[in-house]
N, C-alpha and C positions, 0 to 999 in steps of 0.2 A: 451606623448600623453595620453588623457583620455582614456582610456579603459568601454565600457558598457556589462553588459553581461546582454540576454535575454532568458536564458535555462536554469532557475529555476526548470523545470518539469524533465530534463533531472539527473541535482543534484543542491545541492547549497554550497556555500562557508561553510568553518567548523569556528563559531562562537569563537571569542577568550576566551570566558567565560568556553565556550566546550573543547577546547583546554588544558585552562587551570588545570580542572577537571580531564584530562585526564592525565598531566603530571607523576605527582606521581606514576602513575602506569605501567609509559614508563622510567622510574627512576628509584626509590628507592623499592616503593609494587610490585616487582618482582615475588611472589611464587606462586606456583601451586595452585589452591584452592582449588585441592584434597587433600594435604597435612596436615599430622594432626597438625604440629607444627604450631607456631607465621605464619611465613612469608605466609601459606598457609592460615589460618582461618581469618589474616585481608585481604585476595583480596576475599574469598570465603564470609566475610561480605559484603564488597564493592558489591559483585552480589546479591546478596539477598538484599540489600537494594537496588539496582536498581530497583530491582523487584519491590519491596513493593510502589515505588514509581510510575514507571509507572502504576501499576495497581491502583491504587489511581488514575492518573489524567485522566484515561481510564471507570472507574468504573467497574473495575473488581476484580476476587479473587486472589492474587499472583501467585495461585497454575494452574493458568487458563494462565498465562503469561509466554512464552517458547522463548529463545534467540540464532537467528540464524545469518547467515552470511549476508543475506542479505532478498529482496523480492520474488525473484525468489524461495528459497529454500525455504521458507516458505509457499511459493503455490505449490511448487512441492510439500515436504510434506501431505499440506491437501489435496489434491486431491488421491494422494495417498493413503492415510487412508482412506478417503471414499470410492476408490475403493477395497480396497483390505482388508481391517477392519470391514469397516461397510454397507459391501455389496452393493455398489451401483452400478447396471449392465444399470443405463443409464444416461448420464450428458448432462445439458444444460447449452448453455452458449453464448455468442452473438458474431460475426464476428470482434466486434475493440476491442477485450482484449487485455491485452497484451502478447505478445510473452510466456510471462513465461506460462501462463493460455493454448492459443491456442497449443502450441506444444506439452506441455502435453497431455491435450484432446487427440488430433489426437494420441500422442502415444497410449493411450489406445484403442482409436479406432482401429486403425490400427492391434493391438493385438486380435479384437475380446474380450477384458475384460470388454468393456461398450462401446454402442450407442451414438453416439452426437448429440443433435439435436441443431439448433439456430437458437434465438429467433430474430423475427422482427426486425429491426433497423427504424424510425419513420424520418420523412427527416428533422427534426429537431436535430437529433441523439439521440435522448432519446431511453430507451429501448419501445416496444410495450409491457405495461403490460398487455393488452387483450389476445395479443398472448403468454404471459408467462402462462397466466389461462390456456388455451387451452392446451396448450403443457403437461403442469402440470396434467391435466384432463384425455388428454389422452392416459395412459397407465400405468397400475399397475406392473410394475417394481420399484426396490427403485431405487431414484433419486440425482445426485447431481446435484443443481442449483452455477455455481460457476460466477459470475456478477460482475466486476469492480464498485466500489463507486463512484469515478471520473473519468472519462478518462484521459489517459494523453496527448492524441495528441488536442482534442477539450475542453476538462476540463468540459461536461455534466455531473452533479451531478444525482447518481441513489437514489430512495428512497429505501434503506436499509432496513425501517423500514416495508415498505411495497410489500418489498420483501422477507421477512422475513414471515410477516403475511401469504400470498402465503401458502410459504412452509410446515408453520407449517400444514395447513389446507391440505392439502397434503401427510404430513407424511414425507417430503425432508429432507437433508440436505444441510446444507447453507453455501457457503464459499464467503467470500467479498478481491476482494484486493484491500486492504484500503494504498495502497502504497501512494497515490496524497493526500490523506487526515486525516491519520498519521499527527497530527503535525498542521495540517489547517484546524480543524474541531472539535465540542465539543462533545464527545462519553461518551454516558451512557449506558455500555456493557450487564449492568444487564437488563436492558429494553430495548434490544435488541434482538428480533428472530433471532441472525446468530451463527451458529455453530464455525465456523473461521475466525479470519482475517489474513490480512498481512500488514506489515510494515515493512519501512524503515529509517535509520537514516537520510542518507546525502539527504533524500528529505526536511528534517526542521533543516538544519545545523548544522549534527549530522556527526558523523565520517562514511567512507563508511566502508562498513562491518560488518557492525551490524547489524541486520535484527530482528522481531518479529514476532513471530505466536501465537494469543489467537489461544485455544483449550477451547470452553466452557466444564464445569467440569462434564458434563451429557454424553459427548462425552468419548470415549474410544478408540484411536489408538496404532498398537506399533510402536515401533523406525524406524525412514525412515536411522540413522546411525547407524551402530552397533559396539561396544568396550566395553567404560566405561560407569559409572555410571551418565555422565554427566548431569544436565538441569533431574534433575531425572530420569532417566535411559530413558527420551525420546531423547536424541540425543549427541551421544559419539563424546569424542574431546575436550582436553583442551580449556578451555573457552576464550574467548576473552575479557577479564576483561577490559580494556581503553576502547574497544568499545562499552561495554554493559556501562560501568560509561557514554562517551561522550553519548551514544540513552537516558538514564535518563534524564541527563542535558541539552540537547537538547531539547528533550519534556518540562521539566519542565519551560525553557526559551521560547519557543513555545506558551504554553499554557496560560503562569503568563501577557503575552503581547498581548494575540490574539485579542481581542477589536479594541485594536489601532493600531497593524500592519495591519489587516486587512482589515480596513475602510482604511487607507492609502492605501492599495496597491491595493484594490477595486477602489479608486477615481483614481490612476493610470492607474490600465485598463481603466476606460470607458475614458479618457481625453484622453489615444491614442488610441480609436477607433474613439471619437469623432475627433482628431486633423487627421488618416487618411483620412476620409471622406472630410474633408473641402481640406487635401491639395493635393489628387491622386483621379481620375475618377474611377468608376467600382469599385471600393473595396469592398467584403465582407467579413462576417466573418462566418466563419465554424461549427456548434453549437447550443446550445442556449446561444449565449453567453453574450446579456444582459436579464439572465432571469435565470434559474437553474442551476450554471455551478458555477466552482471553480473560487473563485478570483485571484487566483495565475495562469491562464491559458487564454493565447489569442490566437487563431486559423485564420489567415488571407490570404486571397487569392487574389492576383494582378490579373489585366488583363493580358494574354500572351502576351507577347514583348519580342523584343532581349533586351530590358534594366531590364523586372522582371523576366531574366532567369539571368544574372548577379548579380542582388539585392542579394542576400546572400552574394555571394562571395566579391563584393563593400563595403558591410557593412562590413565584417570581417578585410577586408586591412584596411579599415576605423578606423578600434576600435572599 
């Protein structure tokens, strides 16, 4: 039986190229890459040149490029540092983040460490940049603005860039979790108003467990881990050498193809939104989703029936 899989947002397969990359270092390049000898300085090469690499295809400064376990840590992290680093006693942030973003928040809220306020949702699901101004305007607390780039449930793309701008004028700081768009999207970090991002590997068929946090270089937190001398003494723990090599190679095969994967898989979406509409009544779709939104992301809503309370489940028996 064919098998189809539609939860590309959720992860995606590990690319055999990626795989491949990877091997040598589930093998043979075994050593610690704390270690002063051979077997240590080539896997402690191998991470440094990962580095050198993502932040090239990122545009950013190596030294700006921090490798974590995954997405979530890497948001826990900057939020963290913002509150508790860089004095942030009030954070906005908008009602569909994800889990990692929201629970956070609310933890500090809860703590009494920082305020949450949130920002408008627009019924198209865009954020309301009007009421970001507002919010931003009023109150002279410092501020973290922390805002998802793509959603992952409706795939509405946010403007970064002009969320960014916001903040500066503000005096905020900025975190983005760029988890949906890592990978599916072309970043020029340097012209870029955001303090932070996040990423993840196995969202651009990258091994899972590797994760990325920019710290742009004006920023200053300490270690959300604490031990060794890890990722420069910002996060202690033998490193994760395969999965930092597979998020390189990942990106770099991501990136070297995005033209053409993405107009494909763009025509893919709208042919089954289109191919919906012609063959089921009532269908819509959740979003802006022929209009600002990730082309790797479809958000679709049936009409109530006892047969589209079953549709998941049919489909999955199905393949």
């Amino acid at each position: 039986m064919n098998r189809f899989y539609f939860d590309s947002a959720a992860t995606t397969a590990l690319d055999p190229q990626v795989l491949e990359a990877m091997m040598p270092f589930l093998q043979n390049k075994y050593g610690n890459p704390s270690s002063i000898y051979s077997y240590g300085r080539e896997t402690r090469l191998a991470i440094e040149n990962a580095r050198k690499s993502v932040a090239k295809i990122l545009n950013a400064h190596p030294a700006e490029i921090f490798f974590t376990s995954c997405g979530t840590e890497s948001t826990n992290t900057a939020i963290t540092g913002a509150i508790r680093d860089l004095g942030c006693k009030r954070i906005i942030t908008s009602s569909i983040e994800h889990h990692a973003t929201l629970h956070t928040v609310e933890y500090f809220d809860h703590r009494d460490e920082a305020k949450v306020s949130y920002v408008n949702i627009l019924p198209n699901g865009h954020i309301d940049m009007d009421h970001l101004a507002e919010l931003l305007a009023s109150g002279d607390e410092k501020t973290l603005v922390t805002l998802m780039h793509a959603n992952n449930e409706i795939g509405n793309i946010t403007d970064i860039h002009a969320v960014g701008e916001l903040c500066v004028q503000h005096g905020a700081i900025f975190h983005s979790d760029c988890v949906q768009t890592v990978g599916h999207f072309h970043f020029d970090l340097r012209d870029t108003p955001v303090h932070f991002i996040s990423g993840s590997a196995h969202k651009f068929h990258g091994p899972k467990g590797a994760g990325l946090l920019y710290i742009n270089e004006n920023v200053h937190i300490k270690p959300y881990v604490h031990g060794g001398g890890q990722e420069r003494n910002m996060r202690a723990g033998t490193e994760n050498v395969y999965g930092i090599v597979g998020f390189a190679k990942a990106l770099e095969l991501a990136t070297t193809h995005f033209e053409t994967e993405s107009s494909y898989i763009r025509g893919l979406k709208y042919y089954l939104m289109e191919q919906l509409q012609q063959q089921m009544e009532d269908v819509s779709f959740n979003g802006d989703a022929a209009g600002r939104s990730n082309y790797t992301v479809l958000n679709v809503s049936f009409p109530k029936s006892e047969k589209s309370e079953m549709l998941l489940m049919n489909l999955d028996m199905a393949g």
